[in-house]
N, C-alpha and C positions, 0 to 999 in steps of 0.2 A: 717513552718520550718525556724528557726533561720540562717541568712547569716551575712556573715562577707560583711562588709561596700570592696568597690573594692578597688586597689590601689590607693593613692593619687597619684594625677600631681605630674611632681618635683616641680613646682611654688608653691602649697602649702604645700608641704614639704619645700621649702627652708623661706617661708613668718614663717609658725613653728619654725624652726630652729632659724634665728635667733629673732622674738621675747622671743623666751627662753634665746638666749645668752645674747641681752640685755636688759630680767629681771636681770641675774644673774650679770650683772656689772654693774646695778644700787643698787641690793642689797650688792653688796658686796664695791662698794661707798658709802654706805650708806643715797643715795638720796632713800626721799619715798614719799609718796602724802599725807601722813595725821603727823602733826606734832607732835599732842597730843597725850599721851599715849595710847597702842591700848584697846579694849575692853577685850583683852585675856590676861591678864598680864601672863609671865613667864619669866625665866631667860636672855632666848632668844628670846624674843617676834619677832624680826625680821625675824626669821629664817620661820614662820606662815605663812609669804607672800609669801613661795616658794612654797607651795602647791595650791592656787588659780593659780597663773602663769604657773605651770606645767598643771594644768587641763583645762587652756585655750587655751596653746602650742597645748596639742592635741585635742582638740576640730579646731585648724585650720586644721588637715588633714581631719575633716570629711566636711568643706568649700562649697562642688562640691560636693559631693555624698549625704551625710547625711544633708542636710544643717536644718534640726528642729532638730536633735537630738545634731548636734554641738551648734545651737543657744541656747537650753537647758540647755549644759552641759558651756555652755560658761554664761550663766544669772547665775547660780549655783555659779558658781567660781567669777561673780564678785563681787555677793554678800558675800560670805563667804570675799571677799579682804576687806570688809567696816568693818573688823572683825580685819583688821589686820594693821599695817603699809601702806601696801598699795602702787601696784607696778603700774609706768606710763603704763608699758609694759601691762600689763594686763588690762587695761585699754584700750591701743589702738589696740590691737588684737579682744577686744570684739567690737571696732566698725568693724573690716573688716567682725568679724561674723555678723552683723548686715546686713551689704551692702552685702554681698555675699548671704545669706538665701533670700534679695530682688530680685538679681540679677541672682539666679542658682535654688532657689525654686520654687514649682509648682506655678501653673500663679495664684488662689487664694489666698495665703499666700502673692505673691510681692504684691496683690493690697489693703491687709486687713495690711499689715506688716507699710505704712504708716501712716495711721489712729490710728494702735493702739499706735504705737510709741507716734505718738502725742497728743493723748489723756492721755498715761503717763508721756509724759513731761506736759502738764497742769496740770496733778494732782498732782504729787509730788513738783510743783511750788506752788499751792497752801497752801499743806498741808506746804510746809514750811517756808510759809508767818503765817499761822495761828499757826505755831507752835512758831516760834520764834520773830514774828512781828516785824522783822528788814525788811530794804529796800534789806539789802545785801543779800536777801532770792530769790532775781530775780536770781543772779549772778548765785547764786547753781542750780537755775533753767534754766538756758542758758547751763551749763555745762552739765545738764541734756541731753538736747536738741542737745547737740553737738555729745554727746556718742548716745543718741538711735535717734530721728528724722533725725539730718542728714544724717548719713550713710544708713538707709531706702529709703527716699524720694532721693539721688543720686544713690541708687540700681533699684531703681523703674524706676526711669527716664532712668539710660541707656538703662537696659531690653526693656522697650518702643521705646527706638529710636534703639537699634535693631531688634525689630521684624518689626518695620517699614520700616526699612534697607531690612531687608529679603523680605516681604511681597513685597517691589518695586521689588528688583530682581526678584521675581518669575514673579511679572506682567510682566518684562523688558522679561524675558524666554519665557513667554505666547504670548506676541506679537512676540516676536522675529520667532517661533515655527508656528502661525498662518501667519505672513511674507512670513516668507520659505513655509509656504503650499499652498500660495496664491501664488508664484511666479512658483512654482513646476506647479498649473493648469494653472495658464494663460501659459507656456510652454506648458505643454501637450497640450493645446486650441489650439495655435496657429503650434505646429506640425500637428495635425487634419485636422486645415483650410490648413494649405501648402499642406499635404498629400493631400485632396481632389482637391484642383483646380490645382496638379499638374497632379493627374489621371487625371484630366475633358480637360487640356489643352493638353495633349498628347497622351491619351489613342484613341481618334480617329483618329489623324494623323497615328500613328503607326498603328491601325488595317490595314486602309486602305492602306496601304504602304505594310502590311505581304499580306493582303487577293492579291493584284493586282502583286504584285513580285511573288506571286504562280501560278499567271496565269500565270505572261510570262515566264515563266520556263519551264511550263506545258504545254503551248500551241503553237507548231511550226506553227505560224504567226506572219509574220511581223507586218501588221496593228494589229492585236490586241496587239501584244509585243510592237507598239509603244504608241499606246493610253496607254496600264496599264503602262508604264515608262513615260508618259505625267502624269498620273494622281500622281506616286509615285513621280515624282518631283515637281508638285504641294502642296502634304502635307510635303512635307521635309521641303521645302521651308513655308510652312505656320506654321508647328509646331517649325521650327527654330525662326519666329518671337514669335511667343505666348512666348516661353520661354525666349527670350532675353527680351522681356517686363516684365515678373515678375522678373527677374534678376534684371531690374532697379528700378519696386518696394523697391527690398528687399534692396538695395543699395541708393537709395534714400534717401536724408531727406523727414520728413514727412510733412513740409512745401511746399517743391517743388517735391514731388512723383508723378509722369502721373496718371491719369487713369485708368484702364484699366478693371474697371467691365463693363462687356455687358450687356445691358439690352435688353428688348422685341424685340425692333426694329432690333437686331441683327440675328434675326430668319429665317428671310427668307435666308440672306446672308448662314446663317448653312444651312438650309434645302436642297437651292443648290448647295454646296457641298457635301454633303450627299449624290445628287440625281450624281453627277459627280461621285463619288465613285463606284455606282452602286447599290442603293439601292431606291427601288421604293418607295419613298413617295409620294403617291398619294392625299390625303388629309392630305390639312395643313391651319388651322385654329388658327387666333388671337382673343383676345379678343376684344368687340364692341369697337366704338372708347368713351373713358372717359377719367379722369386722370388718370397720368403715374402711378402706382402702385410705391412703397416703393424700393427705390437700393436694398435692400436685396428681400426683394421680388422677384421684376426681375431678380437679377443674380442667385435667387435658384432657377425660371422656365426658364430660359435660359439653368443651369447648366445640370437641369433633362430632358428636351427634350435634349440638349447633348450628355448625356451618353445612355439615351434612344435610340438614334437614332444611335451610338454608338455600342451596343448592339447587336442593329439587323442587323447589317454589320456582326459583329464579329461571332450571332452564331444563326440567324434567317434562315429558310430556304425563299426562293424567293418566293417572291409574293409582295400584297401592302401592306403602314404601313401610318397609318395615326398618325396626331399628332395634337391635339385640345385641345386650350385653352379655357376659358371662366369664365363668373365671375358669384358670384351668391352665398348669403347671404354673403357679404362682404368680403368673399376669391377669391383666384386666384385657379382656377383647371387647373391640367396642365394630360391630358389623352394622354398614346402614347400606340399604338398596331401595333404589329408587329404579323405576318404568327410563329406558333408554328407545327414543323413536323418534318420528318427525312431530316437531311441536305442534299441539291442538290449542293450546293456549290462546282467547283471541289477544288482538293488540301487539305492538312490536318488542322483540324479544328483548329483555334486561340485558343490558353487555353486561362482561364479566373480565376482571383482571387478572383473573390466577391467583393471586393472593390468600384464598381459601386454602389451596391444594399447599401452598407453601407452610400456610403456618401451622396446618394440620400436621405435615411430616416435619414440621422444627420442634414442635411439639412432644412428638413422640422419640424424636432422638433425643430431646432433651432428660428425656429417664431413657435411654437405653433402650428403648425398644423399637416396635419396625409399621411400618406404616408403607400402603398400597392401595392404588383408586382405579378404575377402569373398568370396561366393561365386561360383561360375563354373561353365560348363557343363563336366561330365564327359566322359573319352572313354570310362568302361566299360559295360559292357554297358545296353543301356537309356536311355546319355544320361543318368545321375545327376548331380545337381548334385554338385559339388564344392567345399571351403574353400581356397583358395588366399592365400598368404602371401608375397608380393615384398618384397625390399628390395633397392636399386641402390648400393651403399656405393664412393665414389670413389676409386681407390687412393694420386690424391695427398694434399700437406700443406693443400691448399686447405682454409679456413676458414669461414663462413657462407654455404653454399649453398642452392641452393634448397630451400622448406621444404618435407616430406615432408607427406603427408596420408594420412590412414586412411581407404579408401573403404569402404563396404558399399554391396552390390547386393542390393535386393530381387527375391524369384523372379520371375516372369513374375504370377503368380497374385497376388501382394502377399501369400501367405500362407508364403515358404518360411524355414527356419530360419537365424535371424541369431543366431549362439552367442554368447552372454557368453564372454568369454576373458579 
């Protein structure tokens, strides 16, 4: 189906416009490009050249839309002009059709629109050396070159150095795009690691500050109201530090930022206070004596006996909890088990967000290793179920290992306790 060509810009309406106006006041000055009588003779021979001119006028609004059917109607008219008197105007409209069909034509035509220009400025250079074998036969051929090769070969060139334009921008978009999304994770990254060692640094103090402040509420005795307010001013006082140390961290330059990851060695120090708290770890187990295992290493089985032992204050029923490290094909295992039953604890049970279980197994995938929580058969008396808490942490620099998963096992019964932790 036959369409009408769209509206032209006003740019190439106004470039129309006035190359018509000045055909028409070079024609009617009587300035023309060919001297000698025209090929058409009539009374008005002059008046010939206003129809080449009009039909290259409009051949500039089809410039941007139509640009083969303009370049067309625009080669048509300039040869019918070698017909006639012969107008500059039309002359210099048919180069901007030239440059524009390089410059606004599909991307085949700008890159064939060169070549062939220039291969008909060499031929008609030639033919009219051979025709007229004068020297002055170059001159006509330069002129040539000037109407069709150059305004081609500068349509072509800009085309190129704009899409080259474009092509950087989008790259300059694409980094810019993958920038922003690389800065979006390292943020999300580094909320994760905050979010986690803020749970790990205070999530024990606090339990044990709710579980013993419910004793002494709950329990009219002195000595024991004084010990559980000995004990809650000892982790007030210890979770106050831990947080004023990652304060300084976060405040720090990274030049002169303290310390403050724990490693293995810090374990026992945890363990007895755990055991101050009121929670029976009975077995507690380091790795043989070797080299120190990897900072990260050690602060992910520091972090996980932590929250591990953690845990079992907050929502283990009374009994022992053991907690064993050990090495063994080149990882770190870090095993904690805790008494799995109905709570004896008196006072109401510490809720609990999961957030433990979470950043234990982010943890451990973060070196490539594999982590799993749930319950398991006991070996004490009676075959009680038990909480066990594995993580397998690799003691090399290896990087995206396999992903850890958090299992739970339901009792045998389907009714046995699956602790929020």
């Amino acid at each position: 189906m036959f369409r009408l060509p769209p509206r032209p810009p006003r740019f190439d309406v106004l470039i129309a416009l006035l190359g018509l106006l000045g055909g028409l006041l070079l024609w009617g000055l009587g300035l023309h490009t060919r001297i000698a009588a025209p090929t058409v003779p009539t009374d008005n021979s002059a008046a010939w050249t206003l129809l080449p001119l009009a039909a290259t006028a409009g051949a500039e609004l089809l410039r941007r839309s139509w640009t083969g059917c303009g370049l067309a109607v625009g080669t048509v008219a300039l040869v019918a002009d070698q017909f006639t008197v012969g107008s500059l105007a039309t002359v210099l409209m048919y180069t901007d059709l030239v440059y524009a069909a390089a410059l606004y034509g599909p991307p085949a035509r700008a890159r064939r629109l060169p070549a062939v220009t220039g291969l008909v400025t060499v031929a008609v250079t030639l033919a009219l050396l051979a025709w007229f074998r004068e020297p002055q036969a170059l001159l006509v051929g330069l002129v040539v070159g000037v109407i069709f090769f150059g305004p081609a070969t500068t349509g072509a060139m800009l085309r190129n150095h704009r899409e080259a334009a474009a092509a950087a921008r989008l790259r300059a978009e694409q980094t810019a795009l993958l920038a922003e999304m690389d800065r979006v994770q390292a943020v999300t990254d580094e909320r994760a690691r905050m979010a986690r060692e803020l749970h790990d640094l205070v999530a024990g103090h606090l339990s044990a500050i709710a579980i013993h402040s419910t004793a002494a509420l709950s329990l009219d005795d002195e000595a024991t109201s004084r010990r559980a307010l000995g004990v809650i001013r000892e982790n007030s006082v210890a979770g106050l530090a831990e947080m004023r140390r990652l304060i300084e961290v976060l405040r720090a330059e990274e030049t002169d930022a303290p310390s403050v990851a724990p490693t293995l060695d810090g374990l026992g120090t945890l363990v007895e206070q755990a055991r101050a708290n009121g929670l029976d770890v009975r077995r507690f187990t380091l790795p043989p004596a070797g080299p120190p295992p990897p900072a990260p290493v050690g602060l992910a089985a520091y972090r996980i006996v932590q929250e591990s032992l953690t845990n079992a204050l907050k929502h283990g029923a009374p009994g022992p909890v053991d907690a064993v490290l050990g090495r063994a094909d080149g990882a770190l295992t870090v095993r904690v088990v805790s008494p799995l039953g109905p709570r004896a604890r008196p006072g109401p049970r510490v809720p609990g967000s999961g957030a433990g279980l979470v950043g234990m197994r982010e943890r451990a995938e973060l070196l490539g290793g594999s982590f799993a929580a749930g319950p398991v058969a006991g070996a004490g008396t009676g075959g009680e179920r038990r909480w066990e808490v594995r993580a397998v942490l690799p003691l090399g620099e290896a990087e995206g290992g396999p992903r850890g998963t958090v299992s739970g096992q339901a009792d045998d019964d389907g009714l046995g306790d699956t602790r929020e932790r």
